[in-house]
C-alpha positions as CSV (number, residue, x, y, z in Angstrom):
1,X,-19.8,21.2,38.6
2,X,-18.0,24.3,39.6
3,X,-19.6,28.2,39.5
4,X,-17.0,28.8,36.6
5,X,-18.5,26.2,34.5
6,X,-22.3,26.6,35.7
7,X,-21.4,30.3,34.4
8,X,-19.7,29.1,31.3
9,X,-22.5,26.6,30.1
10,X,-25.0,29.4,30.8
11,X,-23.4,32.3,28.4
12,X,-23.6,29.2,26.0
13,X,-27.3,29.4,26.4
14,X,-27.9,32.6,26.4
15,X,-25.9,32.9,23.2
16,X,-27.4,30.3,21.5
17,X,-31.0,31.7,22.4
18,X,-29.9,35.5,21.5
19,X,-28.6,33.6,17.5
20,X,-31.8,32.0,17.3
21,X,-33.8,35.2,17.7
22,X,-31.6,36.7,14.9
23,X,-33.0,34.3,12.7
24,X,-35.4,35.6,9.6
25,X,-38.9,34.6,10.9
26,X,-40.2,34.8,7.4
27,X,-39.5,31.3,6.2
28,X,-43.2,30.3,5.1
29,X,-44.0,31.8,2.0
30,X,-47.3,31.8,-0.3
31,X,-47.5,29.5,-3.1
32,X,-47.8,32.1,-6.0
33,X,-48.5,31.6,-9.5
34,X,-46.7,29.3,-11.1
35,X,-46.7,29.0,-15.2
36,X,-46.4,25.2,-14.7
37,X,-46.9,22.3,-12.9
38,X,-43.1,21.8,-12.4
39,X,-42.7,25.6,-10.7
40,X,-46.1,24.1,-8.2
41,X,-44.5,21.4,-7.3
42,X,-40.9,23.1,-6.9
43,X,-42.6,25.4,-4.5
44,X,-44.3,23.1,-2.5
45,X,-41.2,21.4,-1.8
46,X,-39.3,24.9,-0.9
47,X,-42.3,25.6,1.8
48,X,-42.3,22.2,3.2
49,X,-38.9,22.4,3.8
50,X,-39.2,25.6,5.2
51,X,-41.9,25.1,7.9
52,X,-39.8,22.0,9.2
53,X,-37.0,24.2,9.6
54,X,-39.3,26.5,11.5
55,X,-40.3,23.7,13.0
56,X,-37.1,23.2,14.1
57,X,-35.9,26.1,15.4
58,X,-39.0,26.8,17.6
59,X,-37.9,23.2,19.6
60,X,-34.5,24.2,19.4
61,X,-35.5,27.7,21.3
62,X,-37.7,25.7,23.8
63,X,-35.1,23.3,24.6
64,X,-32.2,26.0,25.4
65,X,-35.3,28.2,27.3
66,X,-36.0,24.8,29.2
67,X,-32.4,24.3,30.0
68,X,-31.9,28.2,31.6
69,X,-35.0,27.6,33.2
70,X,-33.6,24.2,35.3
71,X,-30.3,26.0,36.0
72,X,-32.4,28.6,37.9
73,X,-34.1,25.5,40.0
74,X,-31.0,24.0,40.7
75,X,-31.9,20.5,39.2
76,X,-29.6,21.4,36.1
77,X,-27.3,18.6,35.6
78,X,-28.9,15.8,36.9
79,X,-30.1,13.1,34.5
80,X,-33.3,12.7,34.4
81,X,-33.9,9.0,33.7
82,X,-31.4,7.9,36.2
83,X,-30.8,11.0,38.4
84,X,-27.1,10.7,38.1
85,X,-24.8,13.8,37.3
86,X,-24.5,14.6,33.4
87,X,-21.0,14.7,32.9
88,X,-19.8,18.4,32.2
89,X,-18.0,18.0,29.1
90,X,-21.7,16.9,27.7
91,X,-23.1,20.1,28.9
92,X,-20.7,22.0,27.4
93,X,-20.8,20.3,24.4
94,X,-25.3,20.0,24.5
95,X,-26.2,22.5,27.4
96,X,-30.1,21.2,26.7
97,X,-28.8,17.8,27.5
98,X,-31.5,16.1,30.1
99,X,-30.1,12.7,29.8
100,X,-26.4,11.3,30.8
101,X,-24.9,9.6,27.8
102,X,-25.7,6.0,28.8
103,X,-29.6,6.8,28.8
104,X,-29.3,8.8,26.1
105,X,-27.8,5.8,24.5
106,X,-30.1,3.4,26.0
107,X,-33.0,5.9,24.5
108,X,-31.2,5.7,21.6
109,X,-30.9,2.3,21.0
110,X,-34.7,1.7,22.1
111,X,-34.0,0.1,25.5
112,X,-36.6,1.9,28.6
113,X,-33.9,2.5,31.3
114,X,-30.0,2.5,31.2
115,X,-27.6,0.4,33.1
């Protein structure tokens, strides 16, 4: 992988950490009072769904903070089921990527190691 791409891939991250901060934090609300058992329920569905987006985002910022923090240890890149190189056009298109894209298939398809 070439400096221009290493550089490249990296603005990716950075940029996809600094949208995630934008984000509104505030996505778990209180279940108020609710005139029926309908309104309950409907709000109990709205906060489940918003504390797995939550959930969701936090992995999503510790996978991108996890990738910056391998580029700066030089072992960025490399797969890390097989130890071969993760092919560049997969970094660019999943910077977090940890996996080349036969053990991520191998994963995938619930095999232990890839060919």
């Amino acid at each position: 992988m070439t400096e221009h791409q290493l550089k490249e891939i990296k603005t990716h991250l950075v940029q996809g950490l600094g949208s995630m901060a934008g984000q509104d934090a505030s996505c778990i609300m209180a279940v108020e009072g609710c005139p029926d058992e309908t309104d309950f329920a409907a709000q109990l569905v709205q906060q489940g769904i918003n504390i797995a987006m939550h959930r969701r985002k936090m992995a999503r910022i510790r996978e991108l903070e996890s990738a910056l923090k391998r580029m700066s240890e030089t072992d960025y890149g490399t797969c890390e089921e097989c130890g071969e190189e993760i092919g560049v056009a997969r970094l660019k298109a999943n910077p977090s990527a940890r996996l080349c894209v036969g053990c991520q298939s191998a994963l995938e398809d619930g095999l232990t190691r890839c060919a």
